[in-house]
MIROVEX-229671 format. One record per residue (C-alpha): residue number from 0; x, z, y. Coordinates in Angstrom, 2 decimals. Layout:
<atoms>
{NUM, {X, Z, Y}};
...
</atoms>
This chain:
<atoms>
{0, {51.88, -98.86, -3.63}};
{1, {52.77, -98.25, -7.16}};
{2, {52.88, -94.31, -6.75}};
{3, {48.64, -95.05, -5.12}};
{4, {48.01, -96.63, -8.32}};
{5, {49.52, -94.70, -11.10}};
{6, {47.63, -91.48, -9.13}};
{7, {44.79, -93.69, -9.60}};
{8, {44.88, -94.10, -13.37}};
{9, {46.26, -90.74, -13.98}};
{10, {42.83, -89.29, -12.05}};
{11, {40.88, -92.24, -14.16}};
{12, {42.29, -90.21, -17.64}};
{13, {41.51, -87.34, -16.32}};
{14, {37.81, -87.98, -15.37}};
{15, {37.96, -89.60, -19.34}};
{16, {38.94, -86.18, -20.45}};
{17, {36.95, -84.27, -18.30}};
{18, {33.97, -86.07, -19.50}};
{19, {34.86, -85.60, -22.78}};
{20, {35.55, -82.27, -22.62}};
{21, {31.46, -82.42, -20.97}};
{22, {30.39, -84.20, -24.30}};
{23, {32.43, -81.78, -26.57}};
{24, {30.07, -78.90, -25.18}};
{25, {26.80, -80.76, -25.62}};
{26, {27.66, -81.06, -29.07}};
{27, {28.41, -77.77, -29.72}};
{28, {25.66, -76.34, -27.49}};
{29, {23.03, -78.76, -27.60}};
{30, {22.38, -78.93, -23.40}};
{31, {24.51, -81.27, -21.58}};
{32, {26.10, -79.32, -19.00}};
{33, {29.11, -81.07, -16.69}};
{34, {31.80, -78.60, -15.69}};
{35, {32.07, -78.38, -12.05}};
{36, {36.05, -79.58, -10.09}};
{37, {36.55, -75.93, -8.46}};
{38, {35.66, -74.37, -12.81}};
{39, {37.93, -76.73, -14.03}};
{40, {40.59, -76.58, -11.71}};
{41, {39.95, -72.51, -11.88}};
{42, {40.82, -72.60, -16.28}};
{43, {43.98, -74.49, -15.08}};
{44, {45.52, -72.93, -12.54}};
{45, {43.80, -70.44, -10.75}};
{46, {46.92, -69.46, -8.58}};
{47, {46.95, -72.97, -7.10}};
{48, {43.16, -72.41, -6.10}};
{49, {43.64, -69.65, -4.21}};
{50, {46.51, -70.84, -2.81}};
{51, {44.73, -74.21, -1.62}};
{52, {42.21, -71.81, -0.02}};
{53, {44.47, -69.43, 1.56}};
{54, {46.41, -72.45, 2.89}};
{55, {43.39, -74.48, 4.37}};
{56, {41.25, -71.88, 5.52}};
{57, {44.31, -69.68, 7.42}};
{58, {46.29, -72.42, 8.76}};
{59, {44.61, -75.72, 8.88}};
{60, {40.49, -75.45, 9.68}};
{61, {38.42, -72.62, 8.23}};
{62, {35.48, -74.71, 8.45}};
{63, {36.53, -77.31, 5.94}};
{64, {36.78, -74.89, 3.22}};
{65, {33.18, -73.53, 3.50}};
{66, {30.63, -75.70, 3.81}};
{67, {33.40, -78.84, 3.10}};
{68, {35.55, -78.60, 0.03}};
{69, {33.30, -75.72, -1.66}};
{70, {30.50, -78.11, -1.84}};
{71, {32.80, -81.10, -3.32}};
{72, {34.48, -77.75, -6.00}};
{73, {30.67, -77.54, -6.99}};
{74, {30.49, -81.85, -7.93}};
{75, {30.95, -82.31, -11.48}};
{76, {34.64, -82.88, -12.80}};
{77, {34.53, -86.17, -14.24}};
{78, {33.02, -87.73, -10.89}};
{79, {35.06, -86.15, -8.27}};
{80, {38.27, -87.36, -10.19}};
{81, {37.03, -91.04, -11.19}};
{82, {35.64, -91.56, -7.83}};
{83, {38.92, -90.57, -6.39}};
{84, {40.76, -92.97, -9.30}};
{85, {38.54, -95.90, -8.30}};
{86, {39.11, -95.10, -4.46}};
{87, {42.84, -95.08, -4.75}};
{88, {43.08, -98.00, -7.18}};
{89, {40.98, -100.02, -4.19}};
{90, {43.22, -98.88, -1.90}};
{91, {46.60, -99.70, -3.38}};
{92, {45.63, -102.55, -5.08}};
{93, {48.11, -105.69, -5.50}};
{94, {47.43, -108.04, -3.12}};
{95, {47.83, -111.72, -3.42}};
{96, {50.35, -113.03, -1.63}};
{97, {49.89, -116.56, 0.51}};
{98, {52.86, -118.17, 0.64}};
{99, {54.47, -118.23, 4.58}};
{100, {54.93, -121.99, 5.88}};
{101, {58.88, -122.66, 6.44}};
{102, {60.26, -122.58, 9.96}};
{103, {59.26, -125.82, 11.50}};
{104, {56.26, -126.93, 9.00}};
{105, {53.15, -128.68, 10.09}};
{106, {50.20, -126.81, 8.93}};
</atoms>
């Protein structure tokens, strides 16, 4: 539960800085222009790109790389990752606990 959330916020920052990377360049360029997941993730590490594709398209399903997870590479940075941050946060939020009547209670 706490790993689900801390991926969360850590994909929340990085949609912040993705996006602010996105404003950085329309400041400097004049045209706002979002950088796409798959360009991003290419100026990072492009070993672990190819990698992921080699992976998923040799031994899991060739289709999901092409049309699937080529079209999401192609979304803008900064939505694909806080989309994913909200998701997870959702997902492994805390939960408020009822409290459990006692062995032999009337409810």
């Amino acid at each position: 539960m706490l790993l689900g959330r801390l991926l969360g916020w850590l994909s929340i920052a990085l949609a912040l800085l993705a996006f602010g990377g996105d404003c950085l360049r329309w400041l400097q360029s004049g045209s706002l222009q979002f950088a796409a997941l798959g360009e991003l993730w290419y100026r990072l590490h492009p070993g672990s790109l190819n990698l992921a594709q080699a992976v998923i398209q040799r031994y899991l399903f060739p289709q999901l790389w092409d049309p699937g997870i080529v079209t999401i590479l192609t979304w803008p940075a900064a939505a694909v990752l806080g989309g994913l941050g909200i998701i997870l946060l959702i997902v492994f939020r805390k939960r408020a606990s009822r409290p459990r009547p006692r062995f032999g209670a009337l409810s």
